[in-house]
Biopython code that builds the backbone (N, CA, C, O; Angstrom):
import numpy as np
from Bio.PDB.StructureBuilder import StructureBuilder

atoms = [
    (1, "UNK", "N", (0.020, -30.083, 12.304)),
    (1, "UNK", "CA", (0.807, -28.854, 12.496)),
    (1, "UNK", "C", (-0.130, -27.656, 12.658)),
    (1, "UNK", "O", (-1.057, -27.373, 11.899)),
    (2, "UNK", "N", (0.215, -27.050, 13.662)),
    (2, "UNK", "CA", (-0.753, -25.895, 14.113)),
    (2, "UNK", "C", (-0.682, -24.418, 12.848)),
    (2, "UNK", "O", (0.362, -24.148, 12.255)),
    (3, "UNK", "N", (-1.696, -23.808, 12.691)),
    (3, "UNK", "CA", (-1.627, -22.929, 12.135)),
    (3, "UNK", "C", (-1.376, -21.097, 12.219)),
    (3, "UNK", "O", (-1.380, -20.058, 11.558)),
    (4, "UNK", "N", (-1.161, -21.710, 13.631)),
    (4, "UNK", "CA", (-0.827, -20.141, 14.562)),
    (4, "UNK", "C", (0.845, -19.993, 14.773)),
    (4, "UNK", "O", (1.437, -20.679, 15.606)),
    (5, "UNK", "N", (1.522, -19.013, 13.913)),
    (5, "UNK", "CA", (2.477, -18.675, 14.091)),
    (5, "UNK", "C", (3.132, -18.402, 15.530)),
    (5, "UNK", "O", (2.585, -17.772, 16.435)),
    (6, "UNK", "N", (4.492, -19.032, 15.580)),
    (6, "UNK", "CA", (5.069, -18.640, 17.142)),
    (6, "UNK", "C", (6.002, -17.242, 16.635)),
    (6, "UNK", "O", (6.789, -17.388, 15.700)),
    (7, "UNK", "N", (5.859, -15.883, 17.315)),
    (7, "UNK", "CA", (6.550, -15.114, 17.104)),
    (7, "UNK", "C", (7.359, -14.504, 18.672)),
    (7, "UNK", "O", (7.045, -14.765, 19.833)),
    (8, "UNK", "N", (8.155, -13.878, 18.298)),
    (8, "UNK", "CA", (9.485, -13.655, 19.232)),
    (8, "UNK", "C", (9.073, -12.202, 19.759)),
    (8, "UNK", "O", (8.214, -11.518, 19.202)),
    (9, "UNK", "N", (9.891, -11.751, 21.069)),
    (9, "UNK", "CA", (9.683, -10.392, 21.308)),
    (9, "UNK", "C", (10.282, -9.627, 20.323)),
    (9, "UNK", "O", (9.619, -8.666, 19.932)),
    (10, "UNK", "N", (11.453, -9.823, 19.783)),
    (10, "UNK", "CA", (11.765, -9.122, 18.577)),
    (10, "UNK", "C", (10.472, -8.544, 17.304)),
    (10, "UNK", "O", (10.190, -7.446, 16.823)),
    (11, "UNK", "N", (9.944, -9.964, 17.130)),
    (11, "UNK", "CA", (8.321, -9.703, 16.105)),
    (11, "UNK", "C", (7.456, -8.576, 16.653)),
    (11, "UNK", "O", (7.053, -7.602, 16.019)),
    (12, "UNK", "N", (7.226, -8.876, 17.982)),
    (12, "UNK", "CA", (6.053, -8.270, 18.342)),
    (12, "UNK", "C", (5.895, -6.874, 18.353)),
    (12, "UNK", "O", (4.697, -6.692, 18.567)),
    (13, "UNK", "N", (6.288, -6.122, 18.272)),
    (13, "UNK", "CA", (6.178, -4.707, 17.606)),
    (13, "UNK", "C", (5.451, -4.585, 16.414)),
    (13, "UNK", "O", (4.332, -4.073, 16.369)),
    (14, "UNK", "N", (6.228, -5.172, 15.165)),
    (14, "UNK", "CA", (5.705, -5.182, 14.151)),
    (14, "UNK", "C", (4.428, -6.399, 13.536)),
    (14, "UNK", "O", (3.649, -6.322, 12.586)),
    (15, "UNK", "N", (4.618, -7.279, 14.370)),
    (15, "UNK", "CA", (3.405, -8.612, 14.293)),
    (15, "UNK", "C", (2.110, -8.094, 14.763)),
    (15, "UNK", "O", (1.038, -8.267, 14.183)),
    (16, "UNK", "N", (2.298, -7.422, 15.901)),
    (16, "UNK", "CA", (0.963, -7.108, 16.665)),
    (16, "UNK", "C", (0.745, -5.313, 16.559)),
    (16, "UNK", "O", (-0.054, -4.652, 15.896)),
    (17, "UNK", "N", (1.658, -4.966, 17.369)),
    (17, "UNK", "CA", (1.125, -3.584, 17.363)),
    (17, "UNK", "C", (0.535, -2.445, 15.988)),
    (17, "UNK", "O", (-0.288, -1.599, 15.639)),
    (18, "UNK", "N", (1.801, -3.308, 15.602)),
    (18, "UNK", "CA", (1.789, -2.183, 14.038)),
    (18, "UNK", "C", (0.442, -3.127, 13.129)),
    (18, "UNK", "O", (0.423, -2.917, 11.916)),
    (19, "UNK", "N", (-0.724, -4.207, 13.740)),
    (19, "UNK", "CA", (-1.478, -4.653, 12.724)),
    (19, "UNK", "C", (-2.542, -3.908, 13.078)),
    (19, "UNK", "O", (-2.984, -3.399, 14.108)),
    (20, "UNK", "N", (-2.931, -4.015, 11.537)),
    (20, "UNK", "CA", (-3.861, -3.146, 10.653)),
    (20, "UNK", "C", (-5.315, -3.695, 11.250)),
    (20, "UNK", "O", (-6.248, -2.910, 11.417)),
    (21, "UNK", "N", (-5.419, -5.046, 11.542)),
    (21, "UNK", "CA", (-6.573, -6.176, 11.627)),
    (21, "UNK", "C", (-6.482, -6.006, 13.648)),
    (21, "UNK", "O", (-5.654, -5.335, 14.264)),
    (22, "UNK", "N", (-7.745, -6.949, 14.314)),
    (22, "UNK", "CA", (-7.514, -7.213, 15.927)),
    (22, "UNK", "C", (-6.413, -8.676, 15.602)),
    (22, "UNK", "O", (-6.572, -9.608, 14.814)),
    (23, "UNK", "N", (-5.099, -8.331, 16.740)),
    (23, "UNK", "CA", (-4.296, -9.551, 16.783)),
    (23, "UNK", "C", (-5.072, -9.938, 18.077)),
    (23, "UNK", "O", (-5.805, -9.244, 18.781)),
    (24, "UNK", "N", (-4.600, -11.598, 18.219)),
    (24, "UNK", "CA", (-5.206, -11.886, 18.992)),
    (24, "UNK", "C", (-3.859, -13.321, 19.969)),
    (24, "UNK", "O", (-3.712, -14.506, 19.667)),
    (25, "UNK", "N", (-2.993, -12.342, 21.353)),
    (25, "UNK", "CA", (-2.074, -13.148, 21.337)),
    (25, "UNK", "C", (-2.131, -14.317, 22.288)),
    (25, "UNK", "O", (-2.485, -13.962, 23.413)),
    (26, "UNK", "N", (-1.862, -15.742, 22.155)),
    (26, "UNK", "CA", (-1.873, -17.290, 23.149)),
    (26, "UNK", "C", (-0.419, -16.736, 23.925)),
    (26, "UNK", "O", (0.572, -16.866, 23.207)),
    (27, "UNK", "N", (-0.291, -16.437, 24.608)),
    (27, "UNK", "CA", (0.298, -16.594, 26.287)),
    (27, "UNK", "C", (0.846, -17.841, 26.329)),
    (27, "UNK", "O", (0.080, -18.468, 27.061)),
    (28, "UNK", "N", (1.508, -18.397, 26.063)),
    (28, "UNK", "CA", (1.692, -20.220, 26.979)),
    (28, "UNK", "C", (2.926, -20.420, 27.179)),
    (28, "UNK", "O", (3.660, -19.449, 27.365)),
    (29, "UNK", "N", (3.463, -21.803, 27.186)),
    (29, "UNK", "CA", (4.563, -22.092, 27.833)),
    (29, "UNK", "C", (4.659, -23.905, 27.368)),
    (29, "UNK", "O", (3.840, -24.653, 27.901)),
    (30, "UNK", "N", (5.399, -24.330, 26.653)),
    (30, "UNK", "CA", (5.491, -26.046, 26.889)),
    (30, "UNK", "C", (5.391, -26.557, 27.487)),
    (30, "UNK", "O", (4.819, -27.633, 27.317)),
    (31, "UNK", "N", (5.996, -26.074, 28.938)),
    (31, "UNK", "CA", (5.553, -27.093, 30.295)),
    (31, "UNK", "C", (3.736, -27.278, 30.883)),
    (31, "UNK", "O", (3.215, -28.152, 31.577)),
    (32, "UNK", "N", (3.119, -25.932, 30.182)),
    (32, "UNK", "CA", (1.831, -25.455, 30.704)),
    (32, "UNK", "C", (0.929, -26.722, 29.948)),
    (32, "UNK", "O", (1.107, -27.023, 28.768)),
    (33, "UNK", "N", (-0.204, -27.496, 30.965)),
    (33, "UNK", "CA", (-0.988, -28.149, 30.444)),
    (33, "UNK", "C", (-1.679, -27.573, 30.306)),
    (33, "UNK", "O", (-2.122, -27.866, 29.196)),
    (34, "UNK", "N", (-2.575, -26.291, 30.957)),
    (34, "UNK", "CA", (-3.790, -26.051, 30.140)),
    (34, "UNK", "C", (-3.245, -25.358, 28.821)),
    (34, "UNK", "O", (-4.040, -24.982, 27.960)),
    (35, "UNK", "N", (-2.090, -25.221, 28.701)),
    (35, "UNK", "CA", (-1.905, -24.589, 27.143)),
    (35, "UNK", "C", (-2.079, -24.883, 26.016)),
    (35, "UNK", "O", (-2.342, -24.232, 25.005)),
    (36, "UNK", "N", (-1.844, -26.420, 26.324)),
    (36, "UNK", "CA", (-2.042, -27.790, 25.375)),
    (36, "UNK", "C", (-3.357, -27.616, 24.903)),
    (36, "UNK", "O", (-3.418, -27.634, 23.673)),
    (37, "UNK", "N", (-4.386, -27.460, 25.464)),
    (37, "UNK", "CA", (-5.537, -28.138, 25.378)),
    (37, "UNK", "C", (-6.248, -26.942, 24.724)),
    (37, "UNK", "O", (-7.183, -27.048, 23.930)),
    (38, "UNK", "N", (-5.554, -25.486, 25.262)),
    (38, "UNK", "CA", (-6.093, -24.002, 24.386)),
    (38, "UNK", "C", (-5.622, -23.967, 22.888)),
    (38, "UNK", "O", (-6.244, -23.277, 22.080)),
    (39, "UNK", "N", (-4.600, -24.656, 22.536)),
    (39, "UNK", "CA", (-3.607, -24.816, 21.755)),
    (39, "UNK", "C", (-4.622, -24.958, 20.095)),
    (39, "UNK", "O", (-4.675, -24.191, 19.134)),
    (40, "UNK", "N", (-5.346, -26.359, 20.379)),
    (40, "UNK", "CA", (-6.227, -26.212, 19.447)),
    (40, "UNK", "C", (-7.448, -25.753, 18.962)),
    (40, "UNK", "O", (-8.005, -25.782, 17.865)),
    (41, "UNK", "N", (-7.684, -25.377, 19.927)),
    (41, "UNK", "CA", (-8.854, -23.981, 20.101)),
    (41, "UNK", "C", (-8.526, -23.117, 19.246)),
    (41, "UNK", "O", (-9.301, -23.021, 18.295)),
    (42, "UNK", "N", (-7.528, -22.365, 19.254)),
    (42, "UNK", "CA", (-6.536, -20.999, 18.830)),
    (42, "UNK", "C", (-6.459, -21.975, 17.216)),
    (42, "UNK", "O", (-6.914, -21.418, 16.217)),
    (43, "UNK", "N", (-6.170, -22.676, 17.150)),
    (43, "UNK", "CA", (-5.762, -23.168, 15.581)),
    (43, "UNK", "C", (-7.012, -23.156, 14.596)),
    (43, "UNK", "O", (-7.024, -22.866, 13.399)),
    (44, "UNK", "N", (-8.147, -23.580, 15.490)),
    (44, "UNK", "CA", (-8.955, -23.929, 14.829)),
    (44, "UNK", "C", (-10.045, -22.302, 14.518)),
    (44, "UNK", "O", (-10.924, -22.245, 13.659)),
    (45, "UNK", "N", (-9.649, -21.107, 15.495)),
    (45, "UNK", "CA", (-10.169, -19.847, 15.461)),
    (45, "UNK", "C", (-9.292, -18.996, 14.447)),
    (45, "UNK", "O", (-9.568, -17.897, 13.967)),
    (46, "UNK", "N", (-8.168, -19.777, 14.243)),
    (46, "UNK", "CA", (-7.396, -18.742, 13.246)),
    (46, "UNK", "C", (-7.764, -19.518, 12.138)),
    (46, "UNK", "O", (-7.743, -18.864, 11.095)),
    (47, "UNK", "N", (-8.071, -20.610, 12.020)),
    (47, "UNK", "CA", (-8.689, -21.388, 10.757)),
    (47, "UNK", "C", (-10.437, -20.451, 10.568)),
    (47, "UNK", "O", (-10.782, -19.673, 9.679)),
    (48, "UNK", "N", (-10.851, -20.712, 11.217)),
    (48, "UNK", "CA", (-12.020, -20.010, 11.329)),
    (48, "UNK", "C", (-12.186, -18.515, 10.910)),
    (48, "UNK", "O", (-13.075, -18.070, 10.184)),
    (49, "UNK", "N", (-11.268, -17.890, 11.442)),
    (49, "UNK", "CA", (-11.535, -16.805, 11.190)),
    (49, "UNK", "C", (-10.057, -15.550, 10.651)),
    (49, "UNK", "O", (-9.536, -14.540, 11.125)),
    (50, "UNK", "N", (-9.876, -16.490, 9.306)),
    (50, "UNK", "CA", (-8.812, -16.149, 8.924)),
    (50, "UNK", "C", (-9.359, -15.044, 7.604)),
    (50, "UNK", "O", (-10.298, -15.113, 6.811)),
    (51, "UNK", "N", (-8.247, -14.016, 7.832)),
    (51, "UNK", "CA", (-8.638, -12.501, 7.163)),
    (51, "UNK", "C", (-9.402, -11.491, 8.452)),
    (51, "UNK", "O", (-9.138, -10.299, 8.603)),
    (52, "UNK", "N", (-9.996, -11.965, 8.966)),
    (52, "UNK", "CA", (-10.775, -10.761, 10.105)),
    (52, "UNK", "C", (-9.922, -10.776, 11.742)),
    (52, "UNK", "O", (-10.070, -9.884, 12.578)),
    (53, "UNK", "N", (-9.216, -11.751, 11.886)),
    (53, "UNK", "CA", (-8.409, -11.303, 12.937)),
    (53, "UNK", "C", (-7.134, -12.164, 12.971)),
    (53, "UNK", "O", (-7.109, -13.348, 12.636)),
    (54, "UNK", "N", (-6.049, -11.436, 13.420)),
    (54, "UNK", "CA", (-4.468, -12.193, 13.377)),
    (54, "UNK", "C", (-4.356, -12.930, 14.340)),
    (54, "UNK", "O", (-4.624, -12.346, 15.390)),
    (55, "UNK", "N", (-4.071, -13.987, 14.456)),
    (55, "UNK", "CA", (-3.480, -15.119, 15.554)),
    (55, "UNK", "C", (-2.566, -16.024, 15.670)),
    (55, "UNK", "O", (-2.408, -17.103, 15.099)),
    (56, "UNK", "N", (-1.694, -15.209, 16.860)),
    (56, "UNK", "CA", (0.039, -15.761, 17.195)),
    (56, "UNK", "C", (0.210, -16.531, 18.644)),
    (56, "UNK", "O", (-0.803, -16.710, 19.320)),
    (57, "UNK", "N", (1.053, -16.829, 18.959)),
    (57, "UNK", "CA", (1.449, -17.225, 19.865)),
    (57, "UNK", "C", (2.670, -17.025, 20.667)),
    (57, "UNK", "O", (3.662, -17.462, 20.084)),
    (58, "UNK", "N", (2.846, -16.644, 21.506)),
    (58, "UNK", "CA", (4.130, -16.341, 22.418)),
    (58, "UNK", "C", (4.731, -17.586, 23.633)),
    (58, "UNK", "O", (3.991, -18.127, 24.456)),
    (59, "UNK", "N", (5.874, -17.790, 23.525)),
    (59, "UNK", "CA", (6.048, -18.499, 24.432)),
    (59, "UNK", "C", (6.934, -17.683, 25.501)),
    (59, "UNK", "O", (8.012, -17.088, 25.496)),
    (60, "UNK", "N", (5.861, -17.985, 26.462)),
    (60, "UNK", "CA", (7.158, -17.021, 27.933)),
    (60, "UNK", "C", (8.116, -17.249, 28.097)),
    (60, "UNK", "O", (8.870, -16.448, 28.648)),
    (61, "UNK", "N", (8.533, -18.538, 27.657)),
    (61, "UNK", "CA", (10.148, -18.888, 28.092)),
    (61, "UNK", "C", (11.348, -18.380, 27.547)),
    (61, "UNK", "O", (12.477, -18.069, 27.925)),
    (62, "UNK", "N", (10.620, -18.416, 26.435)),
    (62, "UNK", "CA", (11.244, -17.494, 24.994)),
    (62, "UNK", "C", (11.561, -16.384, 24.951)),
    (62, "UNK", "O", (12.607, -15.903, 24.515)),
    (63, "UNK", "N", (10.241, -15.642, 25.627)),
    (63, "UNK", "CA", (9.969, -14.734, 24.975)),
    (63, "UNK", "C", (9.909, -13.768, 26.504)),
    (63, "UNK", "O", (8.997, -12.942, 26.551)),
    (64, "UNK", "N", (10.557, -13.833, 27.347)),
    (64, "UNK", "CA", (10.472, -13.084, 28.936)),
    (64, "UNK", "C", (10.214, -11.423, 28.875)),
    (64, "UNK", "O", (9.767, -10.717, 29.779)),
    (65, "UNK", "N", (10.580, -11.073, 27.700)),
    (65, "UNK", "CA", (10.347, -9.535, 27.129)),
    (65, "UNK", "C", (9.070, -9.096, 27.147)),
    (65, "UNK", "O", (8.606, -8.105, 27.711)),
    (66, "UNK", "N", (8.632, -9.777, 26.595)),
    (66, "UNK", "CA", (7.073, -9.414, 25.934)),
    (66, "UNK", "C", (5.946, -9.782, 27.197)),
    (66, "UNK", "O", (4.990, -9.184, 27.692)),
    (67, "UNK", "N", (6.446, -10.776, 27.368)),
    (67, "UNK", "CA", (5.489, -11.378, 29.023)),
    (67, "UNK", "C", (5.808, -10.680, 29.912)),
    (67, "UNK", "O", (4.825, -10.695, 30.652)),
    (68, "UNK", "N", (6.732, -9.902, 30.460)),
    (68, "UNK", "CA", (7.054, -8.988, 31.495)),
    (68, "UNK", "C", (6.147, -7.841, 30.998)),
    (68, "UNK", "O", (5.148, -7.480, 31.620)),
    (69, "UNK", "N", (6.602, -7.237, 29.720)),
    (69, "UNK", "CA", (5.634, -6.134, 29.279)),
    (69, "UNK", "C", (4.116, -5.907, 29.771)),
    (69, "UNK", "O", (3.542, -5.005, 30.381)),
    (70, "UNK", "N", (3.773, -7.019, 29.277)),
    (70, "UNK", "CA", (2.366, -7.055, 29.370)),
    (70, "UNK", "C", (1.742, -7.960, 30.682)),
    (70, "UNK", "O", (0.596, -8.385, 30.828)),
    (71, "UNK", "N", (3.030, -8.104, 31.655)),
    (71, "UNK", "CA", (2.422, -8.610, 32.855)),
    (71, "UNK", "C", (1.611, -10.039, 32.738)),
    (71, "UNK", "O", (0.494, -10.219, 33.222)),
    (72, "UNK", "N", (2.290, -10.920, 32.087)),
    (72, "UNK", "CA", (1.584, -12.050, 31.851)),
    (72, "UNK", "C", (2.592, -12.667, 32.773)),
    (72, "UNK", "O", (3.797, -12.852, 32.599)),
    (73, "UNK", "N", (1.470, -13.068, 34.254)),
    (73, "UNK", "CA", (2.826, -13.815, 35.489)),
    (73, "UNK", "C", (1.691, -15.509, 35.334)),
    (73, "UNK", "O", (2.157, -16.407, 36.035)),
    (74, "UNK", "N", (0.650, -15.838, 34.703)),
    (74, "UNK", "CA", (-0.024, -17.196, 34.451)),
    (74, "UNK", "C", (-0.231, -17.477, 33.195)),
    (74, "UNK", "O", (-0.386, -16.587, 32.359)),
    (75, "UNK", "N", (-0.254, -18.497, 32.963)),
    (75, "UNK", "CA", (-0.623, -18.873, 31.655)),
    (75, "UNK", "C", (-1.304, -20.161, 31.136)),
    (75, "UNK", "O", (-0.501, -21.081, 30.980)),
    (76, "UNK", "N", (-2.547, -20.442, 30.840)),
    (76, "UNK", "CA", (-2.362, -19.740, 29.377)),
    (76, "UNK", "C", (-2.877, -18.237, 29.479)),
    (76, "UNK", "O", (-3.885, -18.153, 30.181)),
    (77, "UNK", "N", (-2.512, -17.250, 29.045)),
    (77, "UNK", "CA", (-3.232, -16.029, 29.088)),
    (77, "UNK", "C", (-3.414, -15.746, 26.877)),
    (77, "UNK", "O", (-2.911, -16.121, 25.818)),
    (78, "UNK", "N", (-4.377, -14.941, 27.376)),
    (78, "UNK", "CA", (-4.980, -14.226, 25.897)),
    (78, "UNK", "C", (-5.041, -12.821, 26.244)),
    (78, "UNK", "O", (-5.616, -12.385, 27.242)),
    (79, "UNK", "N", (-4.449, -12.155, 25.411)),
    (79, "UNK", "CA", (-4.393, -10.722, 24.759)),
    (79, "UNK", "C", (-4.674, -9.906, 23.608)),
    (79, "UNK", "O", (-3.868, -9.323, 22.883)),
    (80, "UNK", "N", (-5.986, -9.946, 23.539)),
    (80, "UNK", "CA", (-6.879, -9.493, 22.189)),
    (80, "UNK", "C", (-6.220, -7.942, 22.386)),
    (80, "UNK", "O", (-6.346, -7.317, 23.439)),
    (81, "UNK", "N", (-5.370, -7.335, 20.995)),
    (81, "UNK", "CA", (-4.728, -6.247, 20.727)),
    (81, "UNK", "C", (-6.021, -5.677, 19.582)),
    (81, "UNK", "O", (-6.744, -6.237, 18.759)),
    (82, "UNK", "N", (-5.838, -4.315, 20.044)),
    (82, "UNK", "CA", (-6.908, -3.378, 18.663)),
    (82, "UNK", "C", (-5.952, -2.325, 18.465)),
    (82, "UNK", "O", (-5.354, -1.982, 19.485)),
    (83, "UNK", "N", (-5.654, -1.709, 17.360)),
    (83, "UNK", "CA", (-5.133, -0.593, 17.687)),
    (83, "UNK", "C", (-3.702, -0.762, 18.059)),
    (83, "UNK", "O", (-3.158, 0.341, 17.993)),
    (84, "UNK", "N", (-2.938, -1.619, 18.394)),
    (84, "UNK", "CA", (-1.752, -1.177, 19.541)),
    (84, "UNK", "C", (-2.075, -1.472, 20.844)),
    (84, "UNK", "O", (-1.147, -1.479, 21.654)),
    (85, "UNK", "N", (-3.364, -1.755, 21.282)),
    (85, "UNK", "CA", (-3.431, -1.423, 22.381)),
    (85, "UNK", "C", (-4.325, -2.682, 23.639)),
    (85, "UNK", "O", (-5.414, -3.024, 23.177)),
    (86, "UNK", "N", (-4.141, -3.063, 24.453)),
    (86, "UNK", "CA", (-4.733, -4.521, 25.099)),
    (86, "UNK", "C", (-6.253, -3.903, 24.959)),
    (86, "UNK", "O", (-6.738, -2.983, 25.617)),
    (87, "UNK", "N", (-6.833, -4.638, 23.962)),
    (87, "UNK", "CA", (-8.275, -4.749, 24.397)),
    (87, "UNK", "C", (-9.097, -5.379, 25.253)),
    (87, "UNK", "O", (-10.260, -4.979, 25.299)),
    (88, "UNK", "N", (-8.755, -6.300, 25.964)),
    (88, "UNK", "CA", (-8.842, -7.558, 26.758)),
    (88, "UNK", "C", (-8.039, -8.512, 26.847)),
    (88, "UNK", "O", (-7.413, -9.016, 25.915)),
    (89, "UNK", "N", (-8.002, -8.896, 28.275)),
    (89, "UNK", "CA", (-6.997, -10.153, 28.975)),
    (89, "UNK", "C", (-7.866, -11.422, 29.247)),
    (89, "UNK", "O", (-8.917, -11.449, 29.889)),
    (90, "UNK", "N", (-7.388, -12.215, 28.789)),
    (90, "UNK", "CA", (-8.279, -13.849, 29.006)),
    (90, "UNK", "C", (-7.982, -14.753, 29.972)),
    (90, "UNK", "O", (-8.173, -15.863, 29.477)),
    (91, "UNK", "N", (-7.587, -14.861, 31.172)),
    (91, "UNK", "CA", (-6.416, -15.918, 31.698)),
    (91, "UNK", "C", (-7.494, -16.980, 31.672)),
    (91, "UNK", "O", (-8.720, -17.003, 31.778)),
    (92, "UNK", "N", (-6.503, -17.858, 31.483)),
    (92, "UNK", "CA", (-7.126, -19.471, 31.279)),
    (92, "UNK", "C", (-8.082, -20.043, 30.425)),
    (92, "UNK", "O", (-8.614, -19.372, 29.541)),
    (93, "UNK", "N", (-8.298, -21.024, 30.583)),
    (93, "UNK", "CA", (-8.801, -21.350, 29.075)),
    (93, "UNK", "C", (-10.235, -21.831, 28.619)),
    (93, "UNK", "O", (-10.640, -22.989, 28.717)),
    (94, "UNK", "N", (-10.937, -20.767, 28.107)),
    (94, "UNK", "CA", (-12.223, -20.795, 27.987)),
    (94, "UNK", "C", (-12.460, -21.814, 26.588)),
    (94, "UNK", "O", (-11.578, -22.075, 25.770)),
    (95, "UNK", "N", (-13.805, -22.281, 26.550)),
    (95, "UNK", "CA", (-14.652, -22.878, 25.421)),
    (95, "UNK", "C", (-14.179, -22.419, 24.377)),
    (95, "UNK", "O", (-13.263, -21.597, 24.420)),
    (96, "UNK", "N", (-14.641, -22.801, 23.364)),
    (96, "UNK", "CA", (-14.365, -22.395, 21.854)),
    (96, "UNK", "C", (-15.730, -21.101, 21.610)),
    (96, "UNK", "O", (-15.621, -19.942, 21.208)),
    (97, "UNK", "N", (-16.380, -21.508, 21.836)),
    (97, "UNK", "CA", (-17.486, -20.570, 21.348)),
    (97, "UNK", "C", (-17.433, -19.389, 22.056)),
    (97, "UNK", "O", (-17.379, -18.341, 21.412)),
    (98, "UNK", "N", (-17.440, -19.350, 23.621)),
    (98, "UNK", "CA", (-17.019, -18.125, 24.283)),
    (98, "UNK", "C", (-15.671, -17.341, 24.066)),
    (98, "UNK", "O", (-15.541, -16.119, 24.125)),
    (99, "UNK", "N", (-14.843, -18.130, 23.843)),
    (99, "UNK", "CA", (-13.286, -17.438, 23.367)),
    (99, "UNK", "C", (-13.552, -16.778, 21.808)),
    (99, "UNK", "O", (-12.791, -15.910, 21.380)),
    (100, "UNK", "N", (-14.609, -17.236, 21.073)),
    (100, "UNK", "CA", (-14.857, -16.825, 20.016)),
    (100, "UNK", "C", (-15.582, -15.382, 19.635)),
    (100, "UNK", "O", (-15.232, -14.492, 18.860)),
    (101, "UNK", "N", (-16.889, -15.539, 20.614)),
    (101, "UNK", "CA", (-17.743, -14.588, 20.887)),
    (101, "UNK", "C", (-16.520, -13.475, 21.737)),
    (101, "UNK", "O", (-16.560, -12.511, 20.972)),
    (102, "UNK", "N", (-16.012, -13.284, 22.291)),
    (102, "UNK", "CA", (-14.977, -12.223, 23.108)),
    (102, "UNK", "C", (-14.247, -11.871, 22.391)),
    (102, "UNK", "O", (-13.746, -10.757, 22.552)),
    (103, "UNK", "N", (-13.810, -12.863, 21.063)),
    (103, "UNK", "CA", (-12.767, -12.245, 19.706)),
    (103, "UNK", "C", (-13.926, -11.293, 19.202)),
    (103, "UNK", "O", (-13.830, -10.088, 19.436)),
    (104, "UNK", "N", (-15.057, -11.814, 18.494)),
    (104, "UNK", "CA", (-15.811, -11.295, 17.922)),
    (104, "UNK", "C", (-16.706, -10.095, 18.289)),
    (104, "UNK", "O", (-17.529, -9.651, 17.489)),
    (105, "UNK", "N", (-16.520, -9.571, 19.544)),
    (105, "UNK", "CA", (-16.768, -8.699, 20.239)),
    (105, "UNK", "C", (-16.551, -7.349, 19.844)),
    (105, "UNK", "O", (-17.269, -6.352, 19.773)),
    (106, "UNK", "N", (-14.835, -7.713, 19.503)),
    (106, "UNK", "CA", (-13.786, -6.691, 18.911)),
    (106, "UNK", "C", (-13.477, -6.073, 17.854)),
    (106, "UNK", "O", (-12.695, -5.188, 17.508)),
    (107, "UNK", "N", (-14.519, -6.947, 17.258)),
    (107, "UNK", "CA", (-14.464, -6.641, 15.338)),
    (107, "UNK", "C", (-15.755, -6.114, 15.359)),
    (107, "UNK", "O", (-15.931, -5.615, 14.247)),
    (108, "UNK", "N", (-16.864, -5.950, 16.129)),
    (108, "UNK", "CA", (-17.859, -4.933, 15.944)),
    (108, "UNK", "C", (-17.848, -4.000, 16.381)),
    (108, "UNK", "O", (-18.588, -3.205, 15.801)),
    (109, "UNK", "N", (-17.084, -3.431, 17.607)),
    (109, "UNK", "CA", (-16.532, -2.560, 18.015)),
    (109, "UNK", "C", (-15.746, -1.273, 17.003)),
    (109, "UNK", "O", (-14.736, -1.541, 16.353)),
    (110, "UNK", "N", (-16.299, -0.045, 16.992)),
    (110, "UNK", "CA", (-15.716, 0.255, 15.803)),
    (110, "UNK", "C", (-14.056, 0.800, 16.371)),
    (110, "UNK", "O", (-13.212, 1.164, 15.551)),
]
sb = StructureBuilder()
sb.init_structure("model")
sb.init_model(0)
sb.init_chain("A")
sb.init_seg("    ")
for serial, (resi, resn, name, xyz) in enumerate(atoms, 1):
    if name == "N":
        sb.init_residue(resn, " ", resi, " ")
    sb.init_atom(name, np.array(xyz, "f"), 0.0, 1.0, " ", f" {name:<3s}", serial, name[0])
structure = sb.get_structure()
């Protein structure tokens, strides 16, 4: 069982924008194969790096609100939030260590 919460467009106001910490949001879709395969990447970075950055997941199908918002028309996409605000867009699905280093980017950033 994955450790990355699935939250709703309803959440996302208060899940992401309003956090205190960098959220860091998975883009995907059930039908999406590369989502699968980002899927445990993301589990194992919120295992990793749990307390220094938040990590959720959105499903577009679900969630058509939030993906229109933020213009997510592929997926898997990543949306590292600081502030409220898109710090960076990821489309598709990078390594563990590089998806890591691009989180970690954001937390030295003051």
């Amino acid at each position: 069982m994955s450790n990355v919460p699935k939250i709703t467009d309803d959440q996302f106001d208060t899940e992401i924008l309003q956090s205190e910490i960098v959220a860091v949001v998975d883009f995907g879709a059930t039908w999406c194969g590369p989502c699968k395969k980002l899927h445990p990447i993301m589990a194992e970075l919120a295992e990793e790096m749990a307390g220094q950055v938040k990590i959720v997941e959105v499903d577009v199908g679900d969630n058509p609100d939030t993906a229109a918002k933020y213009a997510v028309v592929s997926v898997p996409q990543v949306l590292i939030f600081k502030n409220g605000e898109v710090a960076e867009r990821i489309v598709g699905v990078l390594p563990k260590p590089k998806l890591k280093d691009k989180i970690e980017a954001h937390l030295l950033k003051g």
